[in-house]
Backbone bond lengths (Angstrom), bond angles and torsions (degrees), N, CA, C in turn:
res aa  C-N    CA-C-N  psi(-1)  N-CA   C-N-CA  omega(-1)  CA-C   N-CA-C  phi
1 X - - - 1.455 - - 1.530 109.04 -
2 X 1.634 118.56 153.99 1.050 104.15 -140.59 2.290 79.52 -110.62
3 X 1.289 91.03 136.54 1.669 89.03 172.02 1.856 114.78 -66.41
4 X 1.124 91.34 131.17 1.967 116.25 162.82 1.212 114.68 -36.78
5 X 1.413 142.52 128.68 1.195 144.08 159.10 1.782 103.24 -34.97
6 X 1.034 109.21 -60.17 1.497 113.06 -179.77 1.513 116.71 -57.68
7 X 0.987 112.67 -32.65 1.952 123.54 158.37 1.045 115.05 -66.32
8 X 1.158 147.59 -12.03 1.281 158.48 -172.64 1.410 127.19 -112.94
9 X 1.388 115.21 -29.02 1.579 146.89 145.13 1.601 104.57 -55.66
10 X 1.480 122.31 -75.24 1.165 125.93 173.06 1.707 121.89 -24.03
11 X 1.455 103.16 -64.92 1.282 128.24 144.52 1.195 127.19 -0.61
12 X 1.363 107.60 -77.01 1.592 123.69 179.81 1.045 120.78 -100.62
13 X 1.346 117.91 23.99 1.325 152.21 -175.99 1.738 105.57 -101.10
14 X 1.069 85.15 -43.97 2.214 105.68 -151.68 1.732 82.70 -87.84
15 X 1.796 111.06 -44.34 1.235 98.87 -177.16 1.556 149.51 -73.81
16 X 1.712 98.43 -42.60 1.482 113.61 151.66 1.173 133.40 -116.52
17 X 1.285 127.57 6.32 1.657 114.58 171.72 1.697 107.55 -91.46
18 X 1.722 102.03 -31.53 1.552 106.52 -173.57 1.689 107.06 -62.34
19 X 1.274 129.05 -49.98 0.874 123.78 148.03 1.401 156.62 -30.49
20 X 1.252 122.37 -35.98 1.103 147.89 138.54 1.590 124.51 -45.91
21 X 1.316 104.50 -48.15 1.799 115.29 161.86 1.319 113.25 -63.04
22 X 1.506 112.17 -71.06 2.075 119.28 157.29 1.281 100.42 0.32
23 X 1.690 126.67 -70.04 1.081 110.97 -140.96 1.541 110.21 -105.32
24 X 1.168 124.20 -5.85 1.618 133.59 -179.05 1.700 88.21 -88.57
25 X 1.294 143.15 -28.20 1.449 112.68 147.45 2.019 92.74 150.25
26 X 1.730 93.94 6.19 1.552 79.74 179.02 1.629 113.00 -78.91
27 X 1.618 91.64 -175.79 1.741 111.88 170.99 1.160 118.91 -137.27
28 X 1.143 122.11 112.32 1.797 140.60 167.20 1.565 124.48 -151.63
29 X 1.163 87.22 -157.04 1.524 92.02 176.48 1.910 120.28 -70.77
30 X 1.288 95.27 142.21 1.589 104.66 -171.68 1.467 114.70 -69.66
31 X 1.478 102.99 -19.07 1.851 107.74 173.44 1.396 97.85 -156.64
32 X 1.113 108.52 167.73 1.985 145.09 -163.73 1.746 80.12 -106.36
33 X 1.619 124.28 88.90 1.171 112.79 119.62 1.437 132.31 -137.68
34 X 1.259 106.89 -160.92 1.438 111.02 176.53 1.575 94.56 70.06
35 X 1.730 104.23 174.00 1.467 112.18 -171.93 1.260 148.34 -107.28
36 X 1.729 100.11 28.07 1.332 130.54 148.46 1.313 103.42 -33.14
37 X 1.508 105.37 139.19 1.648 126.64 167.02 1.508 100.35 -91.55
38 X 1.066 136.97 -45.46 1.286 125.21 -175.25 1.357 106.85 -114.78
39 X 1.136 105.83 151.40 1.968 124.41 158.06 1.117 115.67 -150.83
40 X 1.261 102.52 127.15 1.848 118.26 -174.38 1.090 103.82 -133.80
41 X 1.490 69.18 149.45 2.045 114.28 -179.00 1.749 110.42 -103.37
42 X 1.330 101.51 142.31 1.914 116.47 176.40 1.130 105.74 -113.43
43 X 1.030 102.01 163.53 1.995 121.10 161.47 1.230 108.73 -168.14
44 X 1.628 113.32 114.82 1.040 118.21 148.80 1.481 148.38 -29.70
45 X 1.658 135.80 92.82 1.492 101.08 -169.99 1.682 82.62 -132.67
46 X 1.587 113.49 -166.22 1.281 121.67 -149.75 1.576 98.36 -78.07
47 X 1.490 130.38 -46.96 1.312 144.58 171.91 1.281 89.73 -57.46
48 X 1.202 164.75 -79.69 1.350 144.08 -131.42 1.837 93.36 163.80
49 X 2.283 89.00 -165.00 1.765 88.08 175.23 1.251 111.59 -90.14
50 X 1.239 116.94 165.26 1.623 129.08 170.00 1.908 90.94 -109.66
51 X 1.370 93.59 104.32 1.426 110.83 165.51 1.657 125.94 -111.13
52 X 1.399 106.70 120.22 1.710 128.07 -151.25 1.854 92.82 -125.82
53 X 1.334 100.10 114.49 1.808 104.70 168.35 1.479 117.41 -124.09
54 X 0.915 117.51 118.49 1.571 119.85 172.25 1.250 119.61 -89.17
55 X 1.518 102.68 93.38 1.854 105.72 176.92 1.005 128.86 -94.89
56 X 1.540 127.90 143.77 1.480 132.88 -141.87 1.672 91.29 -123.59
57 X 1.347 117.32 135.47 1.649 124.52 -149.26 2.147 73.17 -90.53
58 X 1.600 81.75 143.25 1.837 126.46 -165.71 1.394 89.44 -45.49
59 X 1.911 124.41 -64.20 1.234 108.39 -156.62 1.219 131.03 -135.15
60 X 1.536 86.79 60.57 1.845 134.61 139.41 1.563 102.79 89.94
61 X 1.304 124.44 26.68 1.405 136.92 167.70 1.545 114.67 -80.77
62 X 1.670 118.11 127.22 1.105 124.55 -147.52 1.905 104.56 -65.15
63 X 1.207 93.89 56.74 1.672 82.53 -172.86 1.328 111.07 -112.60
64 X 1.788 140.63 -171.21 1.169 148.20 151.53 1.106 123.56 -170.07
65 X 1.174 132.74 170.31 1.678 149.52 167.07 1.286 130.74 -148.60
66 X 1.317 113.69 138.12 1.125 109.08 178.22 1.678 139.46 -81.51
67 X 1.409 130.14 120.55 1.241 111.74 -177.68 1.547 109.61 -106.93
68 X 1.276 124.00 163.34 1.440 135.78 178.77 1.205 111.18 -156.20
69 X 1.806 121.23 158.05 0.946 121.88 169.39 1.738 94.29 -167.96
70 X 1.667 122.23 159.29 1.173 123.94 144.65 1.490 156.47 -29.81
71 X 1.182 162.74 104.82 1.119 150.75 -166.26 1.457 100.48 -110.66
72 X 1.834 123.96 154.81 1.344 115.40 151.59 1.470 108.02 -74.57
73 X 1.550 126.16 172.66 1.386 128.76 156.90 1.464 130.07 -50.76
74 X 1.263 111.24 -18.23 1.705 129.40 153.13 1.389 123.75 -47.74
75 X 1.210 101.23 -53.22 1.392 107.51 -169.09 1.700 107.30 135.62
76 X 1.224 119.88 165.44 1.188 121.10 125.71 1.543 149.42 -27.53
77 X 0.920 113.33 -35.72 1.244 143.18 -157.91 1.522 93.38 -88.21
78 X 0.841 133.78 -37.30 1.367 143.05 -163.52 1.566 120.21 -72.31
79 X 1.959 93.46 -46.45 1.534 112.17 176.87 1.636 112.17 -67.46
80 X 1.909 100.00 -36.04 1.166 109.45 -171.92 2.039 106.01 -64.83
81 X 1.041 106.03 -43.20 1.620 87.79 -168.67 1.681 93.84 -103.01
82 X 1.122 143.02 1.18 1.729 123.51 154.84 1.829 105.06 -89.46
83 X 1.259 105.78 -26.13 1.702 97.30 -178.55 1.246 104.23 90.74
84 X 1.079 119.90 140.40 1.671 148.13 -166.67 1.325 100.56 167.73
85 X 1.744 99.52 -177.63 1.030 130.46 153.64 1.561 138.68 -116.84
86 X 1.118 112.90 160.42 1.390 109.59 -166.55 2.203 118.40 -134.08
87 X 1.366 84.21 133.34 1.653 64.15 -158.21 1.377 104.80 -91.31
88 X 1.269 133.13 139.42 1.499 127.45 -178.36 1.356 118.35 -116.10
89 X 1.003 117.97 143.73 1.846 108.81 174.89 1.573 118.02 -128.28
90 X 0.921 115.83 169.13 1.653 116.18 -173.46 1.685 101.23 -134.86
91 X 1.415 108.30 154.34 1.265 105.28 170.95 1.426 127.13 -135.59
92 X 1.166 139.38 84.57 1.086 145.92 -147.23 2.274 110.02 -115.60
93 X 0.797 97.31 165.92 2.211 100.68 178.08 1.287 111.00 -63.62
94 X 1.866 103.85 -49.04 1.412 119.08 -158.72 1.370 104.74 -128.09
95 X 1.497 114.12 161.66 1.180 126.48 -164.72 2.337 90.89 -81.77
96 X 1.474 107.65 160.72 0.983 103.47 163.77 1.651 105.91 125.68
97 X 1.356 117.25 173.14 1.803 97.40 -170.87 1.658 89.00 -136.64
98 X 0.971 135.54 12.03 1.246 121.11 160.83 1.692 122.15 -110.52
99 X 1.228 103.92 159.65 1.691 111.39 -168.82 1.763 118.52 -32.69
100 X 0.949 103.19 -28.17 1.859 119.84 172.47 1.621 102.89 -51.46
101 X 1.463 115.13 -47.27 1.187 104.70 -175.88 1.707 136.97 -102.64
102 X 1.404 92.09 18.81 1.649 119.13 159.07 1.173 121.33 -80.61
103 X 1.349 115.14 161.40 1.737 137.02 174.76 1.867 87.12 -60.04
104 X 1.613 87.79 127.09 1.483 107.84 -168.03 1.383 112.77 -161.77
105 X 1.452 90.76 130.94 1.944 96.22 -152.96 1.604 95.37 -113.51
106 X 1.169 109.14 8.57 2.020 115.87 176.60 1.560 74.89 -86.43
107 X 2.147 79.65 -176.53 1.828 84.84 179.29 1.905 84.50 -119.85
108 X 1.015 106.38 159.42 1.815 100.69 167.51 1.291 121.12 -54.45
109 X 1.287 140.76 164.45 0.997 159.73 -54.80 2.086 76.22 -154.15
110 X 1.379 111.79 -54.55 1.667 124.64 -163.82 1.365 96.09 -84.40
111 X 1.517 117.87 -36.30 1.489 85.16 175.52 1.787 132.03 -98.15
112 X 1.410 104.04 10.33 1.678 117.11 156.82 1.366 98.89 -88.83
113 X 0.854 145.75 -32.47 1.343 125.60 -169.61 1.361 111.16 -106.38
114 X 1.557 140.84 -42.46 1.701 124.82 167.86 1.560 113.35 -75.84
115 X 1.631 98.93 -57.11 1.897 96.28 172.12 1.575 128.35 -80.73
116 X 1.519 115.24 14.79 1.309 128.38 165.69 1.515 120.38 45.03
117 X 1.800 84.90 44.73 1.417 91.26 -170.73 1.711 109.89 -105.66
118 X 1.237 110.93 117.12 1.257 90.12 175.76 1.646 114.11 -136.60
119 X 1.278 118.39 48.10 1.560 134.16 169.77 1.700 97.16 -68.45
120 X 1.292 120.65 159.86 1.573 112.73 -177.28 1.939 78.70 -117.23
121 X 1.828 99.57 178.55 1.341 113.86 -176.24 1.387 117.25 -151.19
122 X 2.119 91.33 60.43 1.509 90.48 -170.70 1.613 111.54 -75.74
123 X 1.648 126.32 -15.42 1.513 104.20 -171.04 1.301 105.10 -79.72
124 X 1.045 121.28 -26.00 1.907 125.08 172.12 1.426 109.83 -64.20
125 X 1.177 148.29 -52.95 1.456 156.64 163.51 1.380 95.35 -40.53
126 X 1.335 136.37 -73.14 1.535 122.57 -174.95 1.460 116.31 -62.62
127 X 1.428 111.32 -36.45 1.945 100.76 164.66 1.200 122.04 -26.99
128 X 1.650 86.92 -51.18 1.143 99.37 -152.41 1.909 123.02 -78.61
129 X 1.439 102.02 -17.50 1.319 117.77 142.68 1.063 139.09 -58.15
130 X 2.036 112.53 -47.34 1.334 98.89 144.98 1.153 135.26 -34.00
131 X 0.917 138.31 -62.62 1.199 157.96 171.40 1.697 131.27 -33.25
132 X 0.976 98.35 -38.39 1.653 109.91 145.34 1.503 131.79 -89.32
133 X 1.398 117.78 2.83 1.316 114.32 -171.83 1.803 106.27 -61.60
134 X 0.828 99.16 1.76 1.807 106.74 -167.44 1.527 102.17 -91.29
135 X 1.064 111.23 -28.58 1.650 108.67 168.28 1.434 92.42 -74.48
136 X 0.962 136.24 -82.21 1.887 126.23 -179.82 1.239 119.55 -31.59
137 X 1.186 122.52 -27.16 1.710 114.14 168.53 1.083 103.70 -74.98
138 X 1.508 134.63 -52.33 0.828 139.45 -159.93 2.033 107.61 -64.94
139 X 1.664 109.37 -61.92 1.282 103.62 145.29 1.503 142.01 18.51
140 X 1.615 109.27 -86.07 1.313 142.35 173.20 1.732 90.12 -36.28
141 X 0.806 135.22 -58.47 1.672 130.61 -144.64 1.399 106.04 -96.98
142 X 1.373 101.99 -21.04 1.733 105.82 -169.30 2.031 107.27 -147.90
143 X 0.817 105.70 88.93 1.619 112.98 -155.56 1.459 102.36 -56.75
144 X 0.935 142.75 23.17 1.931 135.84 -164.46 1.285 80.83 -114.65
145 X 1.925 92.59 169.89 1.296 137.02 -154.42 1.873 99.50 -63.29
146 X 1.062 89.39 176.05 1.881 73.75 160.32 1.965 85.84 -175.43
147 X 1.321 125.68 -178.50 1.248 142.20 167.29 1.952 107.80 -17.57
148 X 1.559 108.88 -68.79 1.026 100.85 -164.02 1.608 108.13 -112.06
149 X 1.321 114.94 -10.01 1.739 121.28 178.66 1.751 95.48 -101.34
150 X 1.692 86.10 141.83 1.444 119.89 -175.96 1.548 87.21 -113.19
151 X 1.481 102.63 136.23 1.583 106.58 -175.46 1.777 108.56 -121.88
152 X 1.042 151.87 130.22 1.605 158.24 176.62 1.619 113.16 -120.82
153 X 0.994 109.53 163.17 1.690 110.51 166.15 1.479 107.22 -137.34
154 X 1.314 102.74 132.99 1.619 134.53 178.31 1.577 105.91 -83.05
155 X 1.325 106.03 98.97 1.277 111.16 170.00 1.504 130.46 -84.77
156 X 1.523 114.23 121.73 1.711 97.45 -168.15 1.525 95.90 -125.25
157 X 1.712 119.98 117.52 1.339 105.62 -176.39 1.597 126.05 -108.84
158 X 1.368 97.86 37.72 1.492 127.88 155.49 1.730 110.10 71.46
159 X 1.275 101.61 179.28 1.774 90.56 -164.64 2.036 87.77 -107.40
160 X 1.595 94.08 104.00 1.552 114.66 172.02 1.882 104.58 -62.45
161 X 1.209 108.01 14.04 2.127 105.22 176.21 1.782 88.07 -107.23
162 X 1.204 107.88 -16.75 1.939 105.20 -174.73 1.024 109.05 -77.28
163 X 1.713 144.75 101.46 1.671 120.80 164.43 1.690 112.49 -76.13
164 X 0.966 110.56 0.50 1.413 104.86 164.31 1.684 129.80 -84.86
């Protein structure tokens, strides 16, 4: 039987990006399977966690992106019922907020249908993520936008019944 574009992504998923995370100091899972949309990676550092998720687009097209954001050493949980904010970033090739503009191992739309191409190009798509992880390191220290990360803040304005 012949493997899924999305099995094959997974794949080259488990092979070089997980790796690549391994060694910049996160912790998760050792491979991308099964049919979870997300799997995330931690790292401990002195400010808090460095939290990294690789989400796999809803309906099952060989695509993904990466999201990240900060944690205190508390948790989450913490911001959520005193209220803060939280800064999150995404990391995607192309500018834009829908699945088109994620790491994407289909080919568009013109070249299956005029150049009848329809081989997928998941080990090049994750290079090619590799390949930006350096804006995400870079990231970590200085939370703004940059070339390929879109940056937002998660506002949580805490549970006002808590006096603690």
């Amino acid at each position: 039987m012949t493997q899924s574009s999305r099995a094959r992504l997974r794949a080259a998923l488990s092979e070089r990006l997980v790796p690549a995370l391994l060694s910049r100091g996160f912790e998760g899972p050792q491979t991308i399977t099964g049919n979870a949309l997300l799997h995330e990676y931690r790292r401990r550092t002195t400010h808090g966690w460095h939290v990294l998720s690789v989400q796999l687009e809803k309906r099952g097209l060989p695509r993904f992106l990466l999201l990240f954001h900060t944690e205190l050493l508390e948790g989450l949980e913490r911001v959520i019922a005193h209220g803060g904010t939280v800064i999150t970033g995404r990391l995607t090739p192309n500018p834009g907020t829908g699945s088109s503009s994620w790491f994407r191992a289909d080919r568009p739309w013109w070249q299956r249908l005029i150049l009848r191409r329809r081989d997928t190009l998941e080990t090049e798509t994750v290079e090619r993520c590799i390949a930006m992880l350096k804006e995400v390191d870079a990231w970590w220290s200085n939370p703004v936008a940059s070339d390929h990360i879109r940056v937002w803040p998660v506002n949580y304005p805490g549970n006002r019944s808590n006096p603690h």
